[in-house]
N, C-alpha and C positions, 0 to 999 in steps of 0.2 A: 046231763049224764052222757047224751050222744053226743055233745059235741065235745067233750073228754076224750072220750071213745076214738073219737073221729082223729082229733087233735094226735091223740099218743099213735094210732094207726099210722098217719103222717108221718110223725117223728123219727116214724121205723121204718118206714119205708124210706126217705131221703137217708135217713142213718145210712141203710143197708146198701143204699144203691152209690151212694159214696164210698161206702168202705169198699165195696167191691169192685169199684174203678181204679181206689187205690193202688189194691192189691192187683189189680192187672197192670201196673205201672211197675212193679217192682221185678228187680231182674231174677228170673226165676231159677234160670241155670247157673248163675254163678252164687246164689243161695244154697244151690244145691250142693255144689261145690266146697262151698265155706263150712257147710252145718258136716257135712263129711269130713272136715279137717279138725275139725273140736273134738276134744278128747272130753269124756267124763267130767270130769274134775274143772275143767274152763268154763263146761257148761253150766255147773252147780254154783260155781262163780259168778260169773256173770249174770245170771239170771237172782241171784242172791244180792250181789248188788244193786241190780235194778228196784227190787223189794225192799232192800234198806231204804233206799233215793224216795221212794215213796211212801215208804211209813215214816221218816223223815220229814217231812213237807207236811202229811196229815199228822204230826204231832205240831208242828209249828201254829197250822190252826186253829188244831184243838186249843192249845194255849191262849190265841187272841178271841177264842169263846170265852175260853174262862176267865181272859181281862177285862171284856164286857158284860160276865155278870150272868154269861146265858153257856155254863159249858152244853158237851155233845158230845156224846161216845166217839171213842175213837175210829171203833168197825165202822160208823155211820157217816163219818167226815169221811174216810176211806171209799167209802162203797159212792158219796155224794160227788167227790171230787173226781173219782176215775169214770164215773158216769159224765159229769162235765167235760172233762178231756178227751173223751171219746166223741161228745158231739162239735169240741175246739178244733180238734184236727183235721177233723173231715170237712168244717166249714171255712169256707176263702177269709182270710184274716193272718194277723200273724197270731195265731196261739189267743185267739177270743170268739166266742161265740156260744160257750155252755153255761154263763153265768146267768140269765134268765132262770135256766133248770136247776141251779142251783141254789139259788135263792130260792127261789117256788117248793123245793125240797125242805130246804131249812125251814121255814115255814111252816109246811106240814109237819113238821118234828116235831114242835112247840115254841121254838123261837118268835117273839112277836116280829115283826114284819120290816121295822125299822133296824133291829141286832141283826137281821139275818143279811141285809142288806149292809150294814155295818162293816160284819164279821168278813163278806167278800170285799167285799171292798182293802179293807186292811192286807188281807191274805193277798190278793193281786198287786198291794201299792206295795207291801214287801216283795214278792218275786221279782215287781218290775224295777224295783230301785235298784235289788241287789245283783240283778240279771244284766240289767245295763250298767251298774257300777262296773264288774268283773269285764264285761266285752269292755269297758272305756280303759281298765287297765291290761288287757293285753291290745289292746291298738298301741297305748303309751309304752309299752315293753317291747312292743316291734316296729317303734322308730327308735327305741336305742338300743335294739341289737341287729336291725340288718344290716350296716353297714361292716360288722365283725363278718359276721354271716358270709359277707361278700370278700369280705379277704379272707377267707377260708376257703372260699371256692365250691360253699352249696350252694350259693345263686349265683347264676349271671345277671351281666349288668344290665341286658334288658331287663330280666327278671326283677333286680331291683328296682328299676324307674318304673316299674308298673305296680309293682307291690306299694311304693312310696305313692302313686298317685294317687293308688284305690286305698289307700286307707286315709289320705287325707281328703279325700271326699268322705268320707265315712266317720271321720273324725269330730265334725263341726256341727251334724243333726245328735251326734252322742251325749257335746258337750250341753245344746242346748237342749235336750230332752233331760239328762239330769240335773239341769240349774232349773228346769220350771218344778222338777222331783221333789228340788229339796228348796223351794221356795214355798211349795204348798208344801213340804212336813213342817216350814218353820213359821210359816201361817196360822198355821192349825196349834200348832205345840204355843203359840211364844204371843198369839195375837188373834186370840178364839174369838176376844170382844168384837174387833174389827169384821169379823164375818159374820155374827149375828148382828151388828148395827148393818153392814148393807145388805142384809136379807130382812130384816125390818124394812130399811127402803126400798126393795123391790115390790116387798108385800102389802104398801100404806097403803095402795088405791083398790087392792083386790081384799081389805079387811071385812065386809062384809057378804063377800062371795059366801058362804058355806061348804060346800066344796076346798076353794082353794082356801081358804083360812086354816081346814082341817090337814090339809097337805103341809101349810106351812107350821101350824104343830105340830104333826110327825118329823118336819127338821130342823125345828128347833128341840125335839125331844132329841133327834140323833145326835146332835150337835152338845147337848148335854150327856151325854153316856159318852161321846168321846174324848169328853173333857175329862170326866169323872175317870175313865179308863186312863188317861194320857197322866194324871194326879198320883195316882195311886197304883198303875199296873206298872212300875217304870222297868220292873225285873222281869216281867212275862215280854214284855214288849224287846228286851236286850233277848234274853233267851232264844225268842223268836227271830231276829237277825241271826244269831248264833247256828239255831235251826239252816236257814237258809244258807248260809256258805259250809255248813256242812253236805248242804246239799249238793253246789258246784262242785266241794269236793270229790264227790262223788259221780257226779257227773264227770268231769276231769279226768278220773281213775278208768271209769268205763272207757275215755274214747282213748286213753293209751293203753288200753286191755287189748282195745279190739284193735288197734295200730298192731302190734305184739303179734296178734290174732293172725294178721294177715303177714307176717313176716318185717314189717316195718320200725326200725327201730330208730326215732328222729331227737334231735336235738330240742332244748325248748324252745329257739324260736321259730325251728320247722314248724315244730308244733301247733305254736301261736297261729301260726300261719290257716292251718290248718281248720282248728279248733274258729277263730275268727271268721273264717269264709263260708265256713258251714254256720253258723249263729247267724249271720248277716243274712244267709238266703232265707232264714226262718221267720224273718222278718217282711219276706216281702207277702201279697196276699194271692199262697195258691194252698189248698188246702193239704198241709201236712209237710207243705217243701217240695211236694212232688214237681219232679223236674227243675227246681231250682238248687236242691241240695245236691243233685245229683252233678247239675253243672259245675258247684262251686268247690264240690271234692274234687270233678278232674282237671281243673283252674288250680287249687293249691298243687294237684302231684305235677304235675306239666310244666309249673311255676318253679317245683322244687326239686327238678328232672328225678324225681318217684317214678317207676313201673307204671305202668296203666292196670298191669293186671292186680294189684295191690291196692288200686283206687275202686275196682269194681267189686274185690271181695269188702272193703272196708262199708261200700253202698247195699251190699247184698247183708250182709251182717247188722248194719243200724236199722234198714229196712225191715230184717225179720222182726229186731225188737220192735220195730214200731208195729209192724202188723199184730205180734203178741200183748202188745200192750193195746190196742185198738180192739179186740176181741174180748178181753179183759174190759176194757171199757163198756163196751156193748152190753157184756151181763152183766155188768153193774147197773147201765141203764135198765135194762130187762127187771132187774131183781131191783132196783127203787121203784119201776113202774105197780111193779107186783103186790111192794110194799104197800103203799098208797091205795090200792083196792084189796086189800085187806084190812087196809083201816077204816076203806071209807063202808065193807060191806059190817065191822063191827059195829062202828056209829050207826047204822040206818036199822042194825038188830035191837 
């Protein structure tokens, strides 16, 4: 019990001491600036948006619960995943690092051990597919429209040979991170046998371990539910994709709100430009993009001779959502913590 104690004491302290580094990185005055130019009505938008994007997403896996056979309220997938994302952001990674906690969540819920680990699993191999799918097609839509671009006379031709370098350096880890993507979905989907025969032979010389024997039954049970799921859930599974570019779209919509927002009204492959530069710094590992998003929004407007002042309200605007959503995150950590000793003070009553 104390070292529960201890543990979650931790959590909340690194939590807090992160977030609040964050938030002293963010530009404060020209936040101020920005949230003074919103009217009523942009605000109730936007921030309505952002609420769709995410009951969105926690409907996606509510659905791959309920294709494995272990649904989960929707409030609780909500309250587990924003709790996770709160501790992803603030830790060095691109966008990983709360799924421990959330599995160990799921878990406590009632999910046995292997679905819960299952259920994440699926939910991040969707995000990540269809996350790098979408960045691989706007790379491919801004090698065949900069060259218009540039007989129109929004970029220069430096501009272009540098736009063309950095995306074909950026081109070639895409292609190959979505061929190993969809080499293991066609693994798993098309040739299940194939990987329990070599997890058989990994496990021949450890079959009388006890220990690891019972490990390698728990994935061979997983391995069974995601067959059995992959069988029979084939419409939760389409939905669930369906789910997730609904999501980009929405995603998509927010960063041309807040383009709008800040007086900016660009073409789509300004756009691209735009929207690509900032995804790619999220990728790199500094907790949240901090200082790296910031670089890569004043790289596109500089790139796409944009205002400077236009590029700091567009950073003072994504940043407040990210700090509201980071806060948001935090009670949701707070209030799963809560949960959890509330269940565990009813079991010991």
């Amino acid at each position: 019990m104390q070292r529960a104690t201890l543990l979650t004491l931790s959590l909340w302290l690194v939590a807090l001491g992160l977030g609040a580094w964050t938030l002293a990185q963010l530009p404060l005055t020209e936040i101020s600036h920005s949230i003074a130019a919103l009217t009523t009505p942009q605000w109730i938008f936007w921030l309505a948006l952002n609420a769709l994007i995410i009951v969105l997403l926690g409907l996606r896996w509510q659905l791959l619960t309920k294709a494995l056979g272990a649904p989960v309220r929707l409030i609780k997938l909500l309250l587990i995943r924003q709790a996770g994302q709160a501790v992803s952001f603030i830790t060095p990674g691109p966008q990983f690092g709360g799924e421990p906690l959330q599995v160990y969540w799921l878990y406590q819920y009632g999910l046995p051990l292997r679905k819960a680990l299952l259920a994440l699993g699926l939910d991040r191999f969707f995000e990540l597919w269809v996350n790098f799918s979408v960045l691989l097609l706007a790379v491919l839509l801004l090698f065949s429209g900069i060259a218009d671009n540039h007989n129109q006379g929004n970029i220069s031709s430096a501009g272009i040979g540098n736009i063309a370098s950095d995306w074909k350096t950026a081109l070639l880890p895409l292609l190959i991170f979505l061929g190993l993507m969809l080499s293991l979905a066609w693994v798993v989907i098309k040739q299940p046998q194939w990987i329990h025969n070599r997890l058989e032979r990994i496990a021949a010389r450890w079959q009388h371990n006890h220990r690891l024997n019972n490990i390698h039954q728990h994935w061979q049970s997983l391995g069974d539910d995601l067959r059995i799921a992959l069988a029979h859930q084939k419409i939760r599974f389409l939905l669930a994709i369906l789910l997730s570019l609904l999501g980009w779209v929405g995603l998509l919509g927010e960063l041309y709100m807040i383009l709008q927002f800040v007086g900016i009204d660009v073409g789509l492959h300004s756009f691209l430009i735009i929207l690509v530069a900032m995804r790619m710094a999220l990728l790199l590992p500094m907790p949240g993009g901090v200082g790296t998003l910031e670089a890569s929004v004043l790289w596109s407007f500089h790139t796409l001779n944009l205002p400077a002042s236009a590029a700091l309200g567009l950073i003072a605007l994504m940043r407040l959502r990210d700090a509201i959503v980071l806060l948001l995150g935090l009670a949701c950590l707070r209030a799963s913590n809560s949960t959890r000793a509330q269940a565990d003070t009813i079991a010991q009553g």
